[in-house]
N, C-alpha and C positions, 0 to 999 in steps of 0.2 A: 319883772325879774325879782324886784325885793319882796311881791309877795311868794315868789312860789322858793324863794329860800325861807318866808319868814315861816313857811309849812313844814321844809325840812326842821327847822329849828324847834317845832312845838312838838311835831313828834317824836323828835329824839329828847326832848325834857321829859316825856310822857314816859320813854321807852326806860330810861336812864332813872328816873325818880321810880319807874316801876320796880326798877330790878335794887333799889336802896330798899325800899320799906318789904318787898316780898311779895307784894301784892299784886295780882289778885289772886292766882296761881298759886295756891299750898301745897302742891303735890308736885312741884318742881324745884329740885335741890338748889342752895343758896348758887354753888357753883355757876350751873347752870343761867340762873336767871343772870347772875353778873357778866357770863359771856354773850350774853343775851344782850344787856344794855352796853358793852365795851363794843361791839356788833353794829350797833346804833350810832354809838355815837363815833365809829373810824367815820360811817356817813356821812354825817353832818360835818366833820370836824376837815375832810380832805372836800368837800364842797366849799366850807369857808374859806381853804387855802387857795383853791381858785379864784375864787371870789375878790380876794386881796391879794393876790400874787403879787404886782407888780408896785401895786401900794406897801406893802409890808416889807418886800426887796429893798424899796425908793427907803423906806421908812421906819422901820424894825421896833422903833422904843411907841407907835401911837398904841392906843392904847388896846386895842383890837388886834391887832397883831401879836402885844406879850399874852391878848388873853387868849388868842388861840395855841403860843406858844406853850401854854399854862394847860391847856386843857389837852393838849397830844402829851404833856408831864403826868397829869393827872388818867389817864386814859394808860399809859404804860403801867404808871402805879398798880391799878386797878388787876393788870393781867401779873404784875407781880406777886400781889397778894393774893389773885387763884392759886396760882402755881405757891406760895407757902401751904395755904390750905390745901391744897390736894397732893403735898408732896410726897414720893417716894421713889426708891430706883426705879422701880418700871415706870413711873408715871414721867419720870427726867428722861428717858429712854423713849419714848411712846410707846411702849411694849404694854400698857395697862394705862385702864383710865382714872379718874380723881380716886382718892382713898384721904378722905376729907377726914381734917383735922380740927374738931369741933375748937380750942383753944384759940386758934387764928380766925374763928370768924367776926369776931368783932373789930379787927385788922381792913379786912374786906369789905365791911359793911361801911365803916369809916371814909375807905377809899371810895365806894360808890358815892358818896354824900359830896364829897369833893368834886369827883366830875362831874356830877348833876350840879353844884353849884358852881363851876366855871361855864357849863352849857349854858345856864342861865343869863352869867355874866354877857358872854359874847350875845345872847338873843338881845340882851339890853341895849350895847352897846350898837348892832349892827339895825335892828328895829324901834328904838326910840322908846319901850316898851317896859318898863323898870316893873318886878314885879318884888311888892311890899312885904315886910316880915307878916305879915297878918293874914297872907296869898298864899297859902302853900296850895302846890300840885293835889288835885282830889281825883280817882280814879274812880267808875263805879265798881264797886266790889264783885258784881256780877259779870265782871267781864275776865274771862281769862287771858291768860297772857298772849298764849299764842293767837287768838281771838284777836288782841292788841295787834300783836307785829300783823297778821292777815288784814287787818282794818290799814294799817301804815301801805304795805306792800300795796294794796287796791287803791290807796289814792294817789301814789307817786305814779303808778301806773297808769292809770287816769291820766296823771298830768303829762305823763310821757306820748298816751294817743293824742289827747287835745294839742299838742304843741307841734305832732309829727315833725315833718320835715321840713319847718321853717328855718330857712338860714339863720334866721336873726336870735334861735335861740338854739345854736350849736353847743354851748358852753353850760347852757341851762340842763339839757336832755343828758348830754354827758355828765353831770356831775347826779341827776336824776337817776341815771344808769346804774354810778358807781352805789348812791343810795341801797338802791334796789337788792344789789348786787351783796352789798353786808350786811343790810337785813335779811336777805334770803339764807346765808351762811349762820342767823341766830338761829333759824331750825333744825340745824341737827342737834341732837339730841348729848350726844357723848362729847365731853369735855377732854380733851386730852392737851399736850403741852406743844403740840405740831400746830393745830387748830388755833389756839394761843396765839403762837409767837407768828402767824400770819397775821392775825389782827393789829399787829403793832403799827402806830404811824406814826412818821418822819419828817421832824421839821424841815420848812423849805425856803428858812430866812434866820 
């Protein structure tokens, strides 16, 4: 079980540090790629809260608990500072999509840095796994993004045939599911403020 969350956890650092630096994907609006890694990481981030439901209920201040309640903080952030950058009537309305506001993007870009380094925090904390200032995340440049999320989506996939219908990993498939399920929503394409405010997730301690 802790390896196939320590899966979820590497591919949403990957998903999340992708959508901070821009990379690898240049012909995909900053907007975009951010809903892309905010996508990512509702997956990992509502699989961990299963994962410690009943610990973090029992327990609230260990330290895994504030950091995933740190990184659903940081993870709204993120969809706030879309919605600055692509502010406007129609766009508060969903009647039209982002009309990006080049001034706020360094706002956004900020904000993804932070939830990429909370994901990190909790992978440390829940995998034993500390990764060093001298470690940063490298992507090969030749991979594009959606390239990326299609790579993610086939191995949760993967993991969901291999597992089937074993009792014993009811809790597993299901949080795999939910995975699947908000990586699959970073494919569409148009960003608007409905799309958004679905992605938001709520503490459950």
């Amino acid at each position: 079980m802790k390896k196939v969350f320590s899966v979820l956890a590497v591919l949403t650092i990957l998903l999340v540090a992708c959508a901070f630096t821009g990379c690898p994907d240049q012909t995909k609006p900053i907007e975009v790629i951010a809903r892309d890694g905010v996508a990512a990481a509702k997956g990992f981030i509502e699989s961990e809260q299963k994962q410690h439901l009943e610990e973090c209920q029992a327990a609230p201040t260990k330290p895994v608990c504030i950091a995933i309640n740190k990184a659903i903080a940081s993870q709204n952030l993120v969809i706030d500072a879309i919605e600055v950058y692509c502010a406007s009537p129609e766009f508060a309305t969903g009647t039209k999509p982002c009309v990006p506001h080049p001034n706020a993007e360094t706002q956004l870009r900020e904000s993804l840095q932070l939830l990429n380094d909370v994901v990190k925090q909790i992978k440390t904390l829940t995998a034993g796994v500390r990764p060093g200032p001298d470690d940063p995340i490298v992507l090969n440049a030749g991979v594009g993004f959606l390239t990326l999320l299609d790579m993610a989506l086939a191995i949760l996939s993967g993991l969901l045939v291999s597992l089937g219908s074993n009792p014993k990993f009811v809790g597993v498939v299901a949080s795999i599911e939910q995975a699947v399920s908000s990586l699959s929503k970073a494919r569409e394409e148009v960003v608007t403020k409905d799309n958004l405010e679905a992605l938001r997730t709520e503490p459950k301690w």
